[in-house]
C-alpha positions in Angstrom: 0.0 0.0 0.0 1.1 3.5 -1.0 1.8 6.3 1.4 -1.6 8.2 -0.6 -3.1 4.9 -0.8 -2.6 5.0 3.6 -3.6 8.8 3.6 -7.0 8.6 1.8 -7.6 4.9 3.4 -7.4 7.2 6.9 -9.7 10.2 5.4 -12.4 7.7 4.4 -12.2 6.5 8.0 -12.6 9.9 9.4 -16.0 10.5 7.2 -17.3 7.1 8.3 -16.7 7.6 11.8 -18.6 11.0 11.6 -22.0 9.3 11.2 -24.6 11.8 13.4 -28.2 12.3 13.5 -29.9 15.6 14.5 -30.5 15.3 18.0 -31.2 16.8 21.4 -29.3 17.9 23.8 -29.6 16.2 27.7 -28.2 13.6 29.7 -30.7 11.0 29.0 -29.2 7.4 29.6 -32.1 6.1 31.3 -34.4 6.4 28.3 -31.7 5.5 25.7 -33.1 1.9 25.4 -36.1 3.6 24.0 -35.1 5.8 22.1 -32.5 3.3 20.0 -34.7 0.7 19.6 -35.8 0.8 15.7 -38.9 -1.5 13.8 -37.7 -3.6 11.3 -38.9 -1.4 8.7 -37.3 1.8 10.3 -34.6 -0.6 10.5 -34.6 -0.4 6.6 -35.7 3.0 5.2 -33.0 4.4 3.0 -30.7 7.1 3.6 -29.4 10.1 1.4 -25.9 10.8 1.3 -23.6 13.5 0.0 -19.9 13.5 -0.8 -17.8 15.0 1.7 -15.9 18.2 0.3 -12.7 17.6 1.2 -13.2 14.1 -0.6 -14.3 15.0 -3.9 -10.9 16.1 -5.1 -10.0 12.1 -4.6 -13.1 10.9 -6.0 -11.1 9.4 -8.9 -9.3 7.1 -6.4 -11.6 6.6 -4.0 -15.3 7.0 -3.6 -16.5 8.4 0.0 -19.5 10.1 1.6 -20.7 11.9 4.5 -24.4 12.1 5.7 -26.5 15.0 4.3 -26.7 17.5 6.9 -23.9 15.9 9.0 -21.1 18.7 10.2 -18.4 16.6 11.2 -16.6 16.9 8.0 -13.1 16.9 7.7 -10.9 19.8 8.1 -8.0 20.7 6.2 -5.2 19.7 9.0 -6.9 16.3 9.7 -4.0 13.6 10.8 -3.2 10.4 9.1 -3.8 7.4 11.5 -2.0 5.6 8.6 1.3 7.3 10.3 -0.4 6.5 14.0 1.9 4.5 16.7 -1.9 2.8 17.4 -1.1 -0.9 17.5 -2.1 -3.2 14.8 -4.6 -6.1 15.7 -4.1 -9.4 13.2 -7.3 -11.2 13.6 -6.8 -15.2 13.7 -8.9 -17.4 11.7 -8.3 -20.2 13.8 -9.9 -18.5 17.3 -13.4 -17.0 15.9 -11.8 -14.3 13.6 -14.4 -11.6 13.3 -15.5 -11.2 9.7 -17.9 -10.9 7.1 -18.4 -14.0 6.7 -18.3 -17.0 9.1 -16.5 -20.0 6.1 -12.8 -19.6 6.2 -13.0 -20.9 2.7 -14.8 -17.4 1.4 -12.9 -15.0 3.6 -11.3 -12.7 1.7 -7.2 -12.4 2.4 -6.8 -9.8 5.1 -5.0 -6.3 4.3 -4.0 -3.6 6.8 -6.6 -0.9 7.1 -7.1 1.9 9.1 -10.6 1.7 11.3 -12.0 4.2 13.8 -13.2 2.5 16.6 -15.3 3.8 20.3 -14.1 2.9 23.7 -15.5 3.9 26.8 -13.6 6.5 28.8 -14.5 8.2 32.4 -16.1 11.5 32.3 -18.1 13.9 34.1 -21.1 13.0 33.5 -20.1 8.7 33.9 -18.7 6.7 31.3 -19.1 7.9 27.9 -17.4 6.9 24.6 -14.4 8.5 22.7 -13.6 7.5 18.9 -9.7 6.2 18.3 -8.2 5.2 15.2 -6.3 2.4 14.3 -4.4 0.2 11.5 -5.4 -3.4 11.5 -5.1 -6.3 9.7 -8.3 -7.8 8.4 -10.5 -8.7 5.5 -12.6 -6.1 5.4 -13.5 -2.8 7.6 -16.2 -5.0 9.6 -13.6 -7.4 10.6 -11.5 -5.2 11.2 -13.8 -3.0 13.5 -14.9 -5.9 15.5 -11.5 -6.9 16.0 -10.4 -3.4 17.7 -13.6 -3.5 19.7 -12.3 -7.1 21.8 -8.4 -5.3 21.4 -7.3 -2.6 24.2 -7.1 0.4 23.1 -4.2 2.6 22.1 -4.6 5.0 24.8 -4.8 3.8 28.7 -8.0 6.2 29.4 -9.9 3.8 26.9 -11.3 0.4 27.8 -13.4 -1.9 26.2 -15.6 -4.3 28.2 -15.9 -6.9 25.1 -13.5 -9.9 25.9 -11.3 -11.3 22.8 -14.8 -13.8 22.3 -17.1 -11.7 22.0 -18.2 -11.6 18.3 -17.9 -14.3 15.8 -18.7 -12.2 12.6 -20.7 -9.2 11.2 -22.2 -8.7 8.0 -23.3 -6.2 6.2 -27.1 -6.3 3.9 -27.0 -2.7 3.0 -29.8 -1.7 5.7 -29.0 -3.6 8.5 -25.7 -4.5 10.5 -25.9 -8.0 12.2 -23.2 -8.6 14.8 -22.8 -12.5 15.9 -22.4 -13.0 19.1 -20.2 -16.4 20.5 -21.9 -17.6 22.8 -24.7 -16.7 25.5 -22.1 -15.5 28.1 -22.9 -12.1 27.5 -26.6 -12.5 27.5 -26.5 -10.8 31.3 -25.2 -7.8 32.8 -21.8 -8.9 34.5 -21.5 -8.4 38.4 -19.6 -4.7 39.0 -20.8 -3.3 35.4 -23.2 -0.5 36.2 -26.7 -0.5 33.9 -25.5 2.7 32.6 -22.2 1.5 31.0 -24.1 -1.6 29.7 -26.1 1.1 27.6 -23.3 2.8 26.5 -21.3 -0.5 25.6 -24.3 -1.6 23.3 -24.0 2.1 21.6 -20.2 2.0 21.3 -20.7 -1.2 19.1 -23.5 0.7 17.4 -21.2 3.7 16.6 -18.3 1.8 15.5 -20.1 -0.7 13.2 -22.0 2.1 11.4 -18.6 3.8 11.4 -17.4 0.7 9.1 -20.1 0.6 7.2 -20.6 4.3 6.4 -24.3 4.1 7.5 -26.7 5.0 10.0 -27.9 1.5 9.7 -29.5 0.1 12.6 -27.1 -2.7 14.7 -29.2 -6.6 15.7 -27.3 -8.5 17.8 -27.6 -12.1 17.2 -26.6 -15.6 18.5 -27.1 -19.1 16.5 -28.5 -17.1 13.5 -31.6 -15.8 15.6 -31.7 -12.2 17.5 -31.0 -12.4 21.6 -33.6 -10.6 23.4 -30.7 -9.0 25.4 -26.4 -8.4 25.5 -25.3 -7.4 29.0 -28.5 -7.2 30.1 -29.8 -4.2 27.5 -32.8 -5.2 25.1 -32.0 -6.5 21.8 -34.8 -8.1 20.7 -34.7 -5.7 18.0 -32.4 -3.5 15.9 -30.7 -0.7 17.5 -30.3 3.1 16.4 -27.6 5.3 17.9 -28.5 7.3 20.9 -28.0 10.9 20.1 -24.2 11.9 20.4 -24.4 14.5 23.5 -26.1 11.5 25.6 -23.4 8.9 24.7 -20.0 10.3 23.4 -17.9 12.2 25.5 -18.5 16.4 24.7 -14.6 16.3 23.8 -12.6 14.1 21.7 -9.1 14.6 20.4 -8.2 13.5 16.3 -5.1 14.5 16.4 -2.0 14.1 17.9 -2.5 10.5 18.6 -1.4 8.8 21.4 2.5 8.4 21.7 2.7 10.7 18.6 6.2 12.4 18.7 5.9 16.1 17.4 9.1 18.6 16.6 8.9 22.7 16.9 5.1 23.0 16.8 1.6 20.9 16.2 -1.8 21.5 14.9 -4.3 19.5 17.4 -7.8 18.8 16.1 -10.9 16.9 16.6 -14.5 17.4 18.3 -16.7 18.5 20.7 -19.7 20.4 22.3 -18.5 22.9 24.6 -20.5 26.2 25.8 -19.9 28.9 23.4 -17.8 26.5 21.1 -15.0 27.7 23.0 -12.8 24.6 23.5 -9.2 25.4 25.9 -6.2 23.6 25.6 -2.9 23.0 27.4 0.0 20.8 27.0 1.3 20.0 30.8 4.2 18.3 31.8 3.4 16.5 35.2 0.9 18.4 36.8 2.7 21.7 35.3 1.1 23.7 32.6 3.7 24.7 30.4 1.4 25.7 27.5 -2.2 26.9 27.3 -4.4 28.4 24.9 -8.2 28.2 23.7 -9.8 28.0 19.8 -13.5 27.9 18.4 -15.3 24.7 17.4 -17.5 25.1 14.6 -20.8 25.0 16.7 -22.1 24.0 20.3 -25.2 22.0 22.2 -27.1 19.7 19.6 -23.9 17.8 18.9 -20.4 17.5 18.2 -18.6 20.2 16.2 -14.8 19.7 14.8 -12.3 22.6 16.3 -8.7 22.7 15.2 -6.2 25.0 17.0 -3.5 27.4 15.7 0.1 26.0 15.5 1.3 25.5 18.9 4.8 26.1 19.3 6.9 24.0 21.4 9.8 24.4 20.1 11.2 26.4 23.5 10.6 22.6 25.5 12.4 20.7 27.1 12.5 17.0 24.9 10.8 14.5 26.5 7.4 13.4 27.2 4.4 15.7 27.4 0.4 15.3 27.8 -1.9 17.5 25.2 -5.2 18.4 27.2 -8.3 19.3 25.3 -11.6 20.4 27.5 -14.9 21.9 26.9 -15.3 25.5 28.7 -17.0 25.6 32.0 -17.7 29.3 32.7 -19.1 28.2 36.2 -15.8 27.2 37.4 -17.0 24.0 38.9 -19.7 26.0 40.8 -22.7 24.3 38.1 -23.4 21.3 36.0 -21.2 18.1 35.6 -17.6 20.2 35.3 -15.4 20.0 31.5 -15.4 17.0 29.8 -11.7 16.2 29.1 -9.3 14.4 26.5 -5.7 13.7 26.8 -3.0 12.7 24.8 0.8 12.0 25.3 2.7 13.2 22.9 7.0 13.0 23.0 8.7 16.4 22.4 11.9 16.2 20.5 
């Protein structure tokens, strides 16, 4: 694979991983089961898409589109997780590889490809979901985003709570997502997981599978070919929507740098959120020390996530060594109202 075959494999990511719905604003987890749960004809109405601007000028090598109305485009500084330190997950056919397809004889022959994948991370507001890209090896972008939903993510805030077992397959019928499950063992909510991060585990395989499909297609869990009325205790009986963002995803998610990225004189940092105003603050601390700080504007506030991208920030004047980037929504109360800033981090090595 060339380098601009890796560059527009990772744009193509970042539109599929930006798949939102208009929604409302609140923190509404108790009524999420309701609100996700789709008919099977809902389940199957069709959907309009538009290409993505900052695609079209690669539509001769690739073909890739964004949801009509959707905001979460890509800016012009977005990063290449093609270049990411992310570790690469090899699925194994030989230990309930998940695929497309559930014959060895039919799989395709894997390739490395670059997936965007949610994990749950501790906020404010209780465990909420942050997006992470990654290169894998797999057959195909289901496989592949199964596989980094059983893998531990790249950065130690992230956990998943799906064991290396959990899925045998996914497939794909243009209107629906079916995930396979293994085996019944995660028919019930496990002792110590609270019934709010069962909610938000269903939605972060929601997220991520219509972030490999490039759909807002609803998600049915399944086991032996027939759908299971429930997966860690959450109602399955039928296909799932995705909650709206601001209930499930954390209000502030870094793009870029990655984790463990290594940056030289200055960096662009990028990604998304909902903070008030749009007015998203940054700092890049060593050890509890702020050693940089600074704020930019996102592209929008409240009904869902907007992309923000800072200015170049110079750290050139640094000491080499290791630092931690800190992106946070604004919280004009100071702590004195509401939940308190919903933060991302990343550590980045200063050379």
């Amino acid at each position: 694979m060339t380098d601009r075959d890796r560059y527009l494999d990772a744009r193509l990511s970042e539109l599929m991983s930006d798949a939102v719905s208009e929604i409302e604003p609140g923190d509404r987890l108790a009524s999420i089961r309701n609100e996700t749960r789709v008919t099977p004809m809902s389940a199957r109405r069709p959907w309009i898409y538009a290409v993505g601007g900052a695609v079209a000028a690669t539509a001769a090598v690739i073909t890739a589109v964004a949801f009509a109305g959707d905001n979460l485009g890509l800016t012009g500084s977005e990063p290449d997780p093609a270049n990411s330190p992310s570790s690469v997950v090899t699925p194994s056919e030989s230990d309930g590889t998940p695929g497309t397809s559930e014959t060895p004889s039919s799989t395709p022959s894997a390739s490395e490809l670059t997936v965007a994948a949610y994990y749950l991370g501790d906020g404010p507001r209780g465990p909420r979901l942050f997006r992470e890209f990654d290169r894998v090896s797999a057959a195909d972008q289901l496989a592949g985003a199964l596989a980094r939903l059983q893998a531990t993510p790249a950065d130690p805030d992230y956990r998943t709570p799906w064991p290396q077992d959990a899925f045998s397959g996914a497939s794909f019928d243009g209107d629906l997502v079916t995930v396979n499950l293994t085996d019944a063992s995660l028919h019930d909510r496990p002792a110590g997981m609270s019934s709010d991060e069962a909610e938000i585990a269903i939605q972060q395989v929601v997220y991520t599978m219509q972030a490999a499909v490039q759909s807002r297609a609803a998600v049915e869990f399944k086991l032996d070919g027939n759908p299971i009325d429930q997966v860690l205790g959450v109602a399955t009986s039928e296909p799932l929507a995705e909650a709206p963002q601001t209930d499930v995803l954390s209000l502030m998610s870094i793009t870029s740098p990655s984790e463990g990225e290594t940056v030289s004189g200055s960096f662009t940092a990028n990604g998304v959120g909902s903070s008030f105003e749009a007015n998203v603050q940054w700092q890049v601390k060593q050890g509890d020390s702020v050693v940089k700080s600074g704020f930019t504007t996102a592209e929008g506030w409240m009904d869902k996530l907007y992309p923000w991208q800072t200015e170049a920030i110079d750290v050139s004047d640094l000491t080499p060594g290791d630092y931690t980037f800190v992106a946070m929504t604004d919280d004009p109360s100071g702590g004195a109202e509401g939940h308190g800033p919903d933060v991302d981090t990343r550590t980045i090595t200063v050379e």
